[in-house]
C-alpha positions, -999 to 999 in steps of 0.1 A, spaced: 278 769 -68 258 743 -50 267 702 -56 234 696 -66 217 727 -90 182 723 -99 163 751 -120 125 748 -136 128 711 -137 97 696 -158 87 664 -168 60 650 -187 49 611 -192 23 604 -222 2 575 -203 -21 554 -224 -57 551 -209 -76 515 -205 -93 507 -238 -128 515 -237 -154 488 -254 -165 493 -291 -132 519 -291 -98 501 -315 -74 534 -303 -67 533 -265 -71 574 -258 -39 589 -243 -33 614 -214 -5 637 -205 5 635 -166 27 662 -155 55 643 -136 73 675 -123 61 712 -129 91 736 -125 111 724 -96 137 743 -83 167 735 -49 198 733 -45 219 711 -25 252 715 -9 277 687 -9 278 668 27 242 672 33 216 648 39 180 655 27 148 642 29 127 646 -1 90 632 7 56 633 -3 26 608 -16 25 580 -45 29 602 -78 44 631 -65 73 631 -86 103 619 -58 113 590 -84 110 612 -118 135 635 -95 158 608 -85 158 595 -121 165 627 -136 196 634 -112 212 601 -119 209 604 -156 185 577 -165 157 605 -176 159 634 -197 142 664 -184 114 678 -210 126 717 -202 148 732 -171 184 724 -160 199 699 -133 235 704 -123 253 673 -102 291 681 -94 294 706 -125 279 675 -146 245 676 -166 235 640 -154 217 631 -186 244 644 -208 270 631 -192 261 596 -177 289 578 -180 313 600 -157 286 611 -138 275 574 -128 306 566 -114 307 591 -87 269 582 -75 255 553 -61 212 544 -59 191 521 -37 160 512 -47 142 495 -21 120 474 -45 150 467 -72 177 449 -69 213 458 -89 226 425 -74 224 390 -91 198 371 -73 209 337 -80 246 340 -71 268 347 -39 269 385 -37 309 386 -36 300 373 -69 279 404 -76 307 427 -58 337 415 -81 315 422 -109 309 456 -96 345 465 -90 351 458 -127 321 475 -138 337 508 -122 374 499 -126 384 500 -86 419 494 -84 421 459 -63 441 475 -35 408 503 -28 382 473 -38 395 453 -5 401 484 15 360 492 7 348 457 10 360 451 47 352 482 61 314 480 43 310 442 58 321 453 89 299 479 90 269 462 80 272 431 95 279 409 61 309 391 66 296 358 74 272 363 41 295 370 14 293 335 0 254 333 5 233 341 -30 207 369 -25 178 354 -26 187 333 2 187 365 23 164 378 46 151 412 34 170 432 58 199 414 51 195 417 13 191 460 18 222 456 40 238 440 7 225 462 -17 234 491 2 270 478 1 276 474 -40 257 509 -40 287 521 -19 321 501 -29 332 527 -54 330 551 -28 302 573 -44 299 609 -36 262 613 -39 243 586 -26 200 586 -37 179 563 -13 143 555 -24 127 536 1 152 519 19 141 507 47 106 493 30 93 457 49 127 459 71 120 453 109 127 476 140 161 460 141 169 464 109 157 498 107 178 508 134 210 491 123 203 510 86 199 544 95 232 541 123 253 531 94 235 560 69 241 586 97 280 575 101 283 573 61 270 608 62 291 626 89 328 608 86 328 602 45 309 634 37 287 614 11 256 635 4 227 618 7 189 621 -8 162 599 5 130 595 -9 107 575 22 67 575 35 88 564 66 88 591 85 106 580 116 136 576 88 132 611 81 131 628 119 159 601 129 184 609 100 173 643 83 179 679 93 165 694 60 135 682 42 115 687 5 78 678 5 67 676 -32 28 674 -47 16 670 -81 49 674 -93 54 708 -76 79 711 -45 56 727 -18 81 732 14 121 734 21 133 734 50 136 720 87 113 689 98 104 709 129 91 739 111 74 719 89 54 700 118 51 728 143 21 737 122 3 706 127 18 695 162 -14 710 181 -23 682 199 -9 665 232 -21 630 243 -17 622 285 -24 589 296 -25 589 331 -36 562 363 -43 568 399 -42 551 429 -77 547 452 -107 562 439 -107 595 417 -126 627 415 -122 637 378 -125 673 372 -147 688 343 -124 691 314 -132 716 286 -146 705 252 -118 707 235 -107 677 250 -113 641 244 -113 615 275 -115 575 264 -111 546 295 -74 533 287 -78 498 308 -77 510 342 -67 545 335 -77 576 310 -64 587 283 -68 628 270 -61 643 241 -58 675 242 -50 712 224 -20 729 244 -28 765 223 -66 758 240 -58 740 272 -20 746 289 -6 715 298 4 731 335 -36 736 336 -38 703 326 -16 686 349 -34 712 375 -67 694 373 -51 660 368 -35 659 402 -66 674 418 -84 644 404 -64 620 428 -31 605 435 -18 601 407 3 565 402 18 571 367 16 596 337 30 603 304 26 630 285 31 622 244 31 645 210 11 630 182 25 604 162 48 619 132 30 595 105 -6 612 114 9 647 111 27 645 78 -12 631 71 -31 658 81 -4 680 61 -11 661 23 -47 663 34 -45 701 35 -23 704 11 -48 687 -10 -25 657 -22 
């Protein structure tokens, strides 16, 4: 049996409507949060579970940790029915919300850590063990005594991250983690996720509209719409059906003799070069570079796929989401 089990999951939210003028009832409206979801997960992996505002990633996430009840379907974490069995089930997972905070904001997170290590009764000897290799790994050492909201936003995901992972969690949920963090930061993040991943086994599901998170730190990936799950499976079989253009910035030396270029591409003036877009199923980039090099002597070119963001784009906009 898989770690994570999820059969014909549905949810349902009863959402009140704006009252309307000379009406005393605000009218009500049923949104369907999730519509029969089914995956499985197997302990160790790492999975990346996207798609747009109101999908239904956080309904998901909130279901599997136990804080919702599911209207119909099953959910299986470890053997444990998450909703039905919160208590044990809470102590083998840990969540990250990138826009909450589990952390007392007005005292030093060690504070906030001791608490934790009662909360889920780690023995002292573990709790210390945890606690150094954690700071260590995320830099927080020199921060321990700082309260959060003293910390810089990166520094405060770095923290949170930490009391999400001192009891040594199994299953680790990640929605938006890296939200308003900084190239650095970013970086430093997904290092430590990958590392958590491969040497503790911790499985791992991240919810993110970054999608440099996802292509750096997923090999398997959910996209969800209107509450139903719509692809499973690798990113690069995913976006193979939406990689179809090439861009090629490219700059000569001495004056240039540009060939005619078919239709199907797009030439713009890039400062003192030109850059092309392109269709590689319409054009072959060895025709390409052909007529490029005919063109002139050619001082520098780079050749570039399009940028991840605009294809997962031009996925929700066929996929109608």
């Amino acid at each position: 049996m898989s770690y994570i089990s999820v059969r014909d999951l549905s949810k349902s939210f009863t959402v009140r409507k704006k009252r309307e003028k000379g009406h005393l009832l605000r009218e009500k409206t049923q949104i369907q949060a999730l519509q029969n979801i089914s995956f499985d997960i197997e302990q160790g992996e790492l999975v990346g579970y996207i798609g747009p505002n109101g999908a239904g990633k956080s309904t998901t996430v909130k279901i599997l940790s136990g804080i919702l009840t599911p209207d119909s379907g099953s959910a299986a974490v470890g053997g444990m029915i998450p909703w039905k069995e919160r208590k044990k089930h809470v102590k083998r997972i840990g969540v990250v919300f990138g826009q909450r905070s589990q952390l007392w904001w007005d005292v030093p997170i060690i504070d906030s850590y001791s608490l934790l290590r009662d909360i889920y009764r780690i023995p002292e000897s573990d709790y210390q063990k945890r606690l150094s290799e954690l700071t260590d790994a995320l830099d927080l050492g020199h921060l321990l005594r700082t309260p959060l909201r003293l910390l810089s936003l990166g520094q405060r995901m770095r923290a949170e991250l930490c009391g999400s992972l001192l009891h040594s969690p199994e299953l680790l949920f990640l929605d938006e983690p890296t939200i308003g963090l900084d190239a650095v930061s970013k970086l430093a993040l997904r290092d430590f996720l990958k590392e958590e991943n491969e040497k503790k086994g911790t499985t791992i599901l991240l919810t993110t509209h970054d999608m440099e998170d996802i292509a750096a730190l997923c090999q398997r990936v959910m996209v969800l719409g209107h509450g139903k799950k719509l692809f499973d499976g690798a990113l690069p079989q995913l976006l193979s059906r939406y990689d179809t253009l090439r861009t090629v910035h490219v700059r000569y030396d001495g004056g240039i003799n540009l060939p005619a270029l078919p239709d199907t591409c797009l030439i713009e003036q890039d400062g003192d070069g030109h850059k092309i877009t392109y269709a590689p199923e319409k054009l072959p980039t060895t025709q390409l570079l052909s007529l490029l090099q005919s063109a002139g002597n050619i001082r520098e070119l780079t050749a570039q796929p399009q940028n991840i963001d605009h294809l997962i784009a031009a996925m929700y906009k066929e996929m109608d989401l």
